[in-house]
VEXDREN-2710 file (C-alpha; in Angstrom, 1 decimal):
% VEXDREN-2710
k/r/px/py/pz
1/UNK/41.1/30.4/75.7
2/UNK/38.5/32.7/75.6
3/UNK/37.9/36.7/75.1
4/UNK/36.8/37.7/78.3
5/UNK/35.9/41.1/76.4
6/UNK/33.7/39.7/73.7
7/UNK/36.0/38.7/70.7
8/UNK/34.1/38.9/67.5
9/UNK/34.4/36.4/64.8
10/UNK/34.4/40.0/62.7
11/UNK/37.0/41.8/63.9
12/UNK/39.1/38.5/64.2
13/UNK/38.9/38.1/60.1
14/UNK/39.0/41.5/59.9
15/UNK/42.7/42.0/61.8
16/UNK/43.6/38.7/59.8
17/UNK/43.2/40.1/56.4
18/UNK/45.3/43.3/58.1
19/UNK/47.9/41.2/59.0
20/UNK/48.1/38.8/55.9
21/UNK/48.1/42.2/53.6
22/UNK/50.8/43.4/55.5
23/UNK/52.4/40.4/54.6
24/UNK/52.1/40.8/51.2
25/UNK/53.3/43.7/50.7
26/UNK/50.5/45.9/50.2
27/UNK/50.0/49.5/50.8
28/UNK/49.6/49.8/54.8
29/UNK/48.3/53.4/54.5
30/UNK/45.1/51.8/52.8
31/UNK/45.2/48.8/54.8
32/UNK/45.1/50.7/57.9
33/UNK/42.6/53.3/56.3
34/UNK/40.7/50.2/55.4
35/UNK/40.4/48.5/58.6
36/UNK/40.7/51.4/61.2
37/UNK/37.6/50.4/63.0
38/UNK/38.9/47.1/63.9
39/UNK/41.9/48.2/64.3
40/UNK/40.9/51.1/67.1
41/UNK/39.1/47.6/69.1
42/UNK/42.5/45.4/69.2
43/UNK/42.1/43.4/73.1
44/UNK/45.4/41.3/73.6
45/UNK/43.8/38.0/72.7
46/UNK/43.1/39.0/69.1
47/UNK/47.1/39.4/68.7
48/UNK/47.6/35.7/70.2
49/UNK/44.9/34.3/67.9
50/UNK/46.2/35.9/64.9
51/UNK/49.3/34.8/65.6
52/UNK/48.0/31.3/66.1
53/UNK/46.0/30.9/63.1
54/UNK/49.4/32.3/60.9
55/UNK/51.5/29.9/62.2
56/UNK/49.0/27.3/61.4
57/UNK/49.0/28.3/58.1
58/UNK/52.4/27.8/58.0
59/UNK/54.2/30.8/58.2
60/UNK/57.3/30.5/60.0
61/UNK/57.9/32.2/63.1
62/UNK/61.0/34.7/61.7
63/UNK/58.6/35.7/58.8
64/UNK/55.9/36.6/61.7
65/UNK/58.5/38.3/64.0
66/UNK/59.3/40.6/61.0
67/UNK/55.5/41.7/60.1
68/UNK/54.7/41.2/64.1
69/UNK/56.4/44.5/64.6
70/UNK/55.0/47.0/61.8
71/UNK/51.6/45.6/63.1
72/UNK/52.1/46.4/66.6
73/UNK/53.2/50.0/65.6
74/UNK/49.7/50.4/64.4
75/UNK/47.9/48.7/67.0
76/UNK/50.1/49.9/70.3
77/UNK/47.4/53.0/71.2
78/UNK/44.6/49.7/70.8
79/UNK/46.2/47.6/73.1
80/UNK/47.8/49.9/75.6
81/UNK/43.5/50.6/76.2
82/UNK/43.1/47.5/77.5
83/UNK/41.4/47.3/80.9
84/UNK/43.1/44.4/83.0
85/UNK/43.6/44.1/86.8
86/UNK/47.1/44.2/87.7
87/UNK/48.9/41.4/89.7
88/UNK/49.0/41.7/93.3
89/UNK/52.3/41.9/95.2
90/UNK/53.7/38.6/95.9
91/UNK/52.6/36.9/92.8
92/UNK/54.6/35.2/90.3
93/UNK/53.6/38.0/87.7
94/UNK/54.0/41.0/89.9
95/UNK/58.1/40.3/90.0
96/UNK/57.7/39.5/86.5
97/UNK/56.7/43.0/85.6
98/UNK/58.4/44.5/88.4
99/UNK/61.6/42.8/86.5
100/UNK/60.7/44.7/83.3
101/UNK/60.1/48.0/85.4
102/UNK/63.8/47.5/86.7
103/UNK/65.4/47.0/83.1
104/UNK/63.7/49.4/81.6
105/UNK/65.0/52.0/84.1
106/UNK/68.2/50.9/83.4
107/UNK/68.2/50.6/79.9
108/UNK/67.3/54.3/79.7
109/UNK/70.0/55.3/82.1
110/UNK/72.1/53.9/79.3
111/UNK/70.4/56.0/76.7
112/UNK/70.6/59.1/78.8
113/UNK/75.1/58.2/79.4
114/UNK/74.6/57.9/75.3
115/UNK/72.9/61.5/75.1
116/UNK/75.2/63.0/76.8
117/UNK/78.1/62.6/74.2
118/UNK/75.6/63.8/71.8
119/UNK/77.3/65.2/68.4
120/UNK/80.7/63.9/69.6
121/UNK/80.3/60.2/69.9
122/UNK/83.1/59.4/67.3
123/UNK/85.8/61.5/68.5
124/UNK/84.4/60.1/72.3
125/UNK/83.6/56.3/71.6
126/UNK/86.9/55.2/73.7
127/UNK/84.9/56.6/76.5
128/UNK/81.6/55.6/75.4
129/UNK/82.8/52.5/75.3
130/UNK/84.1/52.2/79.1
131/UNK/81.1/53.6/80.4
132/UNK/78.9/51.1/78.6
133/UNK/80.6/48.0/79.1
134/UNK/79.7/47.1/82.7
135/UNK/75.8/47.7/82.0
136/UNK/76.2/45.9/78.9
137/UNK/77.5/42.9/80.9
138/UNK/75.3/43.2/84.1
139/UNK/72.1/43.0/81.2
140/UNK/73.4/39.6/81.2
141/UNK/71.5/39.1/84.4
142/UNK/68.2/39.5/82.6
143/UNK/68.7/36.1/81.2
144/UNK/67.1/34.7/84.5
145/UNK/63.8/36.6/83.9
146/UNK/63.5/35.4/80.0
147/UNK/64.4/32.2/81.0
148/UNK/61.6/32.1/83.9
149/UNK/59.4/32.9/81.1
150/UNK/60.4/30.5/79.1
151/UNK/60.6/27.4/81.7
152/UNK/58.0/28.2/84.2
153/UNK/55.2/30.9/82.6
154/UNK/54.7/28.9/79.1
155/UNK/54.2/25.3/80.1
156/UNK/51.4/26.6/82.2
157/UNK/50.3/28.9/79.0
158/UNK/50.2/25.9/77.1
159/UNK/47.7/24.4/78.9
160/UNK/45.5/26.5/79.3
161/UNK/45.5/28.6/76.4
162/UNK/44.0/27.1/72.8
163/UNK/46.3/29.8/70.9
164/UNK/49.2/28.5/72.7
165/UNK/51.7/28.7/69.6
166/UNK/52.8/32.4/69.4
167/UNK/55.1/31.4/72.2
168/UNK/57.2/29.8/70.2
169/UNK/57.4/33.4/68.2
170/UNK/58.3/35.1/72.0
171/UNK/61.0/32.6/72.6
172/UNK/62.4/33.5/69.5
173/UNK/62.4/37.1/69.6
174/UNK/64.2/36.2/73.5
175/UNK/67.0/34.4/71.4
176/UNK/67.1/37.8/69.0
177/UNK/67.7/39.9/72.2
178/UNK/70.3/37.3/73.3
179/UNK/72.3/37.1/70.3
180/UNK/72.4/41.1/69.7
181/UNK/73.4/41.7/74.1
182/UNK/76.3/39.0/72.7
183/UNK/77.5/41.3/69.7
184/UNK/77.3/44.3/71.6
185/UNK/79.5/43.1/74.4
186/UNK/81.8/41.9/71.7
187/UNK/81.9/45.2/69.7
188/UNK/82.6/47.0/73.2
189/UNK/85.5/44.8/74.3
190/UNK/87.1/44.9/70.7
191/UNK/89.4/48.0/69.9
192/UNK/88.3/47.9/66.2
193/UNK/84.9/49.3/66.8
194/UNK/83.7/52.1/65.1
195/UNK/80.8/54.1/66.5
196/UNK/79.1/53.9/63.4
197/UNK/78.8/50.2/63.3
198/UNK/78.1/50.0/67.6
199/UNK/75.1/52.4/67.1
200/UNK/73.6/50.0/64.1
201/UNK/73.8/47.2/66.7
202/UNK/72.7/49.3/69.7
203/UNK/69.9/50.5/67.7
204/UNK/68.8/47.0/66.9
205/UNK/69.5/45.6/71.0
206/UNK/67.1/48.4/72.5
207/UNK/64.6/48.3/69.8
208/UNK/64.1/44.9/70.8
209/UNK/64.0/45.1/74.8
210/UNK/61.7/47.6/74.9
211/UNK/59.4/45.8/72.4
212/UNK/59.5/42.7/74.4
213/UNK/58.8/44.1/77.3
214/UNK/55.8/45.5/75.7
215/UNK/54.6/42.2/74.3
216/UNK/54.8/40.9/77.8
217/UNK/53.3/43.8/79.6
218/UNK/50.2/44.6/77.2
219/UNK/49.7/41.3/75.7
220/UNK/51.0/38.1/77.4
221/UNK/50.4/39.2/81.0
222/UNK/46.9/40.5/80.8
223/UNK/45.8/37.3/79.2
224/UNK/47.6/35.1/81.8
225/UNK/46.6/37.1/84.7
226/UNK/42.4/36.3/83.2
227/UNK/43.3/33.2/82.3
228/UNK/45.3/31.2/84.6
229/UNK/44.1/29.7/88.0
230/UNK/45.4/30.8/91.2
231/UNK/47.2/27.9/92.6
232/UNK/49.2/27.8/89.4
233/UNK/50.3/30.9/89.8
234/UNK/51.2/30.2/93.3
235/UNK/53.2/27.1/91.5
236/UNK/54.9/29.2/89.5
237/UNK/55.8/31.5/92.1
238/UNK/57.3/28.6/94.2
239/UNK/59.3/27.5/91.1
240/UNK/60.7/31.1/90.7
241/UNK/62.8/30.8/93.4
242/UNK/64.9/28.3/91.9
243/UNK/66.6/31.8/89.9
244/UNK/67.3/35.0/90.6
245/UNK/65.2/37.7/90.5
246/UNK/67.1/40.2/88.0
247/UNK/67.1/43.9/89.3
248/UNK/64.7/43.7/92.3
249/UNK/64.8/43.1/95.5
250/UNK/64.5/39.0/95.8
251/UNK/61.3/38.5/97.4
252/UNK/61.0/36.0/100.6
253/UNK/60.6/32.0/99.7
254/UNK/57.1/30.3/101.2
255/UNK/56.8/26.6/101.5
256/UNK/54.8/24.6/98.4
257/UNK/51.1/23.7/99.6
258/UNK/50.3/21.7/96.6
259/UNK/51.9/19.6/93.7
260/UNK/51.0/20.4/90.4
261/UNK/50.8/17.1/89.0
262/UNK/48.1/16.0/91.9
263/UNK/46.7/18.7/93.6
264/UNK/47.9/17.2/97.2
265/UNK/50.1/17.6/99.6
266/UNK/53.9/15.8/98.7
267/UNK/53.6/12.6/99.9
268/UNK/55.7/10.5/101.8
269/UNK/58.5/8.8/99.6
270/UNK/58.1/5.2/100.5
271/UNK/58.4/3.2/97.2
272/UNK/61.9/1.0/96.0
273/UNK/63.3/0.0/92.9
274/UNK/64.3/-3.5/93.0
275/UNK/66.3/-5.3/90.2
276/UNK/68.6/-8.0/89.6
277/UNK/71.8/-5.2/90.4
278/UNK/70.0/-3.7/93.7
279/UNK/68.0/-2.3/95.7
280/UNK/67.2/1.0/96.1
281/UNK/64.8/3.5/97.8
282/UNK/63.0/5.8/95.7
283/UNK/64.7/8.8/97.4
284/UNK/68.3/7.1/97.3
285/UNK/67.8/7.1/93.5
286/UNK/66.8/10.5/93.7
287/UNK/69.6/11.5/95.5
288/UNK/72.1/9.4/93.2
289/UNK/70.3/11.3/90.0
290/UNK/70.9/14.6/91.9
291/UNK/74.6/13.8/92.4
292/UNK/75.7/12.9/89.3
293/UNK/77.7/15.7/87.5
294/UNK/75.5/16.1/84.9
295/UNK/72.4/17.4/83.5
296/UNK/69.4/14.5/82.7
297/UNK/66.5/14.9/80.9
298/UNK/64.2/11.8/80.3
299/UNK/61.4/12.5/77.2
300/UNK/59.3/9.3/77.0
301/UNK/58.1/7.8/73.8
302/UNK/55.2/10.3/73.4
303/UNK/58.1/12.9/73.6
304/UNK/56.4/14.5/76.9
305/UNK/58.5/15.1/79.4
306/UNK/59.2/12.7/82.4
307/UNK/61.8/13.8/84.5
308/UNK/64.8/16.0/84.7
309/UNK/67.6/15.8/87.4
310/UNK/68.6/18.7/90.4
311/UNK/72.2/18.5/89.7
312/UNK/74.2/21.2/92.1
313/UNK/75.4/23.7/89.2
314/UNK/72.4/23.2/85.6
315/UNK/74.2/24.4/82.3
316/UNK/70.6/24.2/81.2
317/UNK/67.5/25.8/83.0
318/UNK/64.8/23.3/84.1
319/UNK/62.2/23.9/86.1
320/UNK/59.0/21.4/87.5
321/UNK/56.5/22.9/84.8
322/UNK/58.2/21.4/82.3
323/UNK/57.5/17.7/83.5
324/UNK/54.8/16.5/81.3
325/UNK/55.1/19.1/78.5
326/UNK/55.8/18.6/74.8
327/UNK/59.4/18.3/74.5
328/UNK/59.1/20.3/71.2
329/UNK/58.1/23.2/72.9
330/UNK/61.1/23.2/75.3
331/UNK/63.2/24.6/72.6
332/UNK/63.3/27.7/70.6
333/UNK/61.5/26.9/66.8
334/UNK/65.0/27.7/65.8
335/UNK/66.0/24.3/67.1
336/UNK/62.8/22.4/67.0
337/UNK/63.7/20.5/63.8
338/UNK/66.9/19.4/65.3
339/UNK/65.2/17.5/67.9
340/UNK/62.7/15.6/65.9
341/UNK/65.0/15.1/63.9
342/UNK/66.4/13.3/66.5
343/UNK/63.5/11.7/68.2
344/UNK/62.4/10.4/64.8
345/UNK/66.0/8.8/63.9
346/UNK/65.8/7.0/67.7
347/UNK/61.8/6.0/67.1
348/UNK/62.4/4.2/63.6
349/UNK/65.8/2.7/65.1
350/UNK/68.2/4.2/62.3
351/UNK/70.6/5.9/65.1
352/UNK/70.9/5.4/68.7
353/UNK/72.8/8.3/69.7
354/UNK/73.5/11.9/69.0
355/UNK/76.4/13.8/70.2
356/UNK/77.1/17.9/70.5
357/UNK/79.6/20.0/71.7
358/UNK/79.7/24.0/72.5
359/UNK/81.6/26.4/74.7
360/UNK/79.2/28.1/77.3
361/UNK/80.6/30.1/79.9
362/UNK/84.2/29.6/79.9
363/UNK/83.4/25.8/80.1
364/UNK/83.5/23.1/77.2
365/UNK/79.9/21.1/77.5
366/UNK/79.6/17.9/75.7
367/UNK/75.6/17.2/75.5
368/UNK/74.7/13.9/74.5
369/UNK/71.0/12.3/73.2
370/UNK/70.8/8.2/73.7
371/UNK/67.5/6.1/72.6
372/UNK/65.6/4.5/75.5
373/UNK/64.4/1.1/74.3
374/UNK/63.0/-1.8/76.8
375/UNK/64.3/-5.5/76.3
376/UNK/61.9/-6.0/73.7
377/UNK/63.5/-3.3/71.6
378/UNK/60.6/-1.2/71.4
379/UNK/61.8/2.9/71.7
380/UNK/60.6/3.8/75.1
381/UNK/62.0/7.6/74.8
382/UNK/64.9/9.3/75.1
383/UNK/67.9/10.9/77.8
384/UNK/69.3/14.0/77.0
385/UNK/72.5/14.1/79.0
386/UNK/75.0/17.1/79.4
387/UNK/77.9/17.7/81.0
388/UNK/81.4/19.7/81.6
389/UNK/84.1/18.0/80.6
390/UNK/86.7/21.0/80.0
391/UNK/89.1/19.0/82.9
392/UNK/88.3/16.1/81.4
393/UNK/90.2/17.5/78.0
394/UNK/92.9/18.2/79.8
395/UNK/93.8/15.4/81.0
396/UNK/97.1/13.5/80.2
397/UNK/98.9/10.2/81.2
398/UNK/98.1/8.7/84.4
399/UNK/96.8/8.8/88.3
400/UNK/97.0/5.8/90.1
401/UNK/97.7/7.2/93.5
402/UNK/94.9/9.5/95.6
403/UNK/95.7/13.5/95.0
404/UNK/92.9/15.6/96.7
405/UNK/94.3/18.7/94.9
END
């Protein structure tokens, strides 16, 4: 990935020595005294690449989130400058920042309800309280537009951009804003809340919305939008559609031209699979795969991914960009160590399955990891399978006769 507005090796060491300063703790008035020049010239790319070059000296990514904030404070005016040309309507970006344009108007119809019980809150939080909870729970909708983001923007990031590691830090500041929306619902539901501790959390929620929509309006997006191709974005704005569009008006489906593993039109399905238990079609395999109630997700030995099933109702968002991408990068860097942990206890053949269990939406979800291996033994991969088993638990004695209730 290249500056399109002349990056300079300069002001790239320069805003790295800022940043690394910051880190450790010394004075930001002279820092920022120190490097104002460079810091006046910040373009969009320079914050990716910083980012980049931290995380491959290996700073974590919830040390960077920390320092990634106090740095944008100083740079905001920098950035905001930046000359870009704004998606066209109908793109994958334009509902993107459309999405953002919606939740921030709503976000600050929650600020003005707030304002209006200003000096009074305590004695008033029962109300507060009422009035907040239903936009506190329709926020929940946003997960569809971080999840877009997450499933269908970033593999294409990947790859085309060189700095493509500062994702990881977004997907982890999107895991921030969904833990604190959980909190807050919880603190709103409870009847031991206290305004004093709501407005901490509340604080803490909007500071972080409005910074990542920020990040994604002055720094991700302008870089995609220059560096992305168009029929990807077309792909990605054919893959949308598999969500909903949060806050705006759902725009109207078009048929796919292309595939983005070939570059041609979808061809005919006319292949089998023939083995000593049966024969199948290709697309009778599919639809047995897409049947099945539960979530698959094949990683092959190279822990890329290979395929992932279209089962009617997903506990976990897939979409066709990730086929083919790092499976480490499918996962928040929160997580990450769990699955090579994983993959690398499969690959040297000390375990052959993992098993987890979590409550999701009112639903008990066992998700379970087996080693693929061929009949020679050698580890071709692995199959992520999940899937809702909270009738299953329930179940007791016997049913030998058919009951279609």
């Amino acid at each position: 990935m290249q500056d399109q507005k002349g990056d300079s090796e300069k002001r790239f060491q320069e805003l790295l020595a800022f940043s690394l300063g910051m880190m450790n703790g010394e004075d930001a008035k002279s820092l920022i005294d120190q490097y104002k020049e460079t810091l006046d010239n910040i373009t969009p790319y320079d914050i990716v690449r910083i980012e980049d070059r931290q995380m491959q000296m290996g700073i974590k990514p919830e040390l960077i989130k920390v320092y990634l904030e106090k740095i944008v404070n100083v740079i905001t005016k920098s950035i905001n400058s930046y000359q870009w040309e704004r998606p066209s309507e109908g793109t994958f970006l334009y509902y993107m920042m459309l999405e953002n344009d919606a939740f921030a108007f709503k976000l600050n119809q929650v600020k003005k309800i707030i304002k209006e019980y200003n000096g009074r809150e305590d004695v008033a939080f029962g109300n507060i309280k009422s009035e907040l909870l239903p936009h506190f729970l329709q926020f929940r909708e946003f997960e569809a537009h971080y999840v877009k983001k997450e499933n269908i923007l970033f593999p294409y990031l990947e790859e085309v951009w060189e700095f493509y590691r500062p994702l990881k830090v977004m997907w982890s500041l999107d895991d921030d804003i969904r833990k604190t929306l959980k909190e807050i619902i919880a603190l709103l539901e409870s009847d031991q809340t206290r305004w004093d501790e709501f407005k901490v959390v509340l604080g803490k929620y909007f500071f972080a919305v409005f910074r990542m929509i920020h990040k994604e309006n002055a720094v991700v997006y302008p870089i995609a939008a220059e560096t992305v191709s168009v029929p990807m974005w077309d792909e990605m704005q054919q893959q949308s559609f598999e969500y909903p569009f949060p806050f705006i008006e759902a725009p109207r489906s078009v048929q796919p031209a292309t595939d983005h593993t070939t570059g041609k039109e979808h061809p005919v399905v006319a292949g089998k699979v023939i083995s000593e238990t049966g024969n199948l079609s290709v697309e009778q395999v599919l639809m047995a795969f897409n049947h099945l109630p539960v979530d698959i997700t094949i990683v092959d030995e190279n822990d890329r991914v290979l395929f992932f099933n279209k089962a009617k109702d997903r506990f976990f968002p897939r979409s066709p960009a990730v086929v083919g991408r790092a499976v480490q990068n499918c996962h928040p860097p929160e997580s990450v160590h769990m699955v090579e942990e994983i993959i690398e206890s499969f690959r040297s053949g000390k375990e052959q399955k993992a098993d987890f269990w979590i409550q999701m939406r009112g639903k008990f979800i066992l998700i379970q990891y087996f080693a693929l291996r061929d009949e020679d033994g050698t580890y071709r991969g692995v199959i992520e399978v999940s899937q809702d088993v909270t009738a299953i638990r329930k179940l007791e004695g016997e049913r030998r006769l058919l009951n279609w209730s």
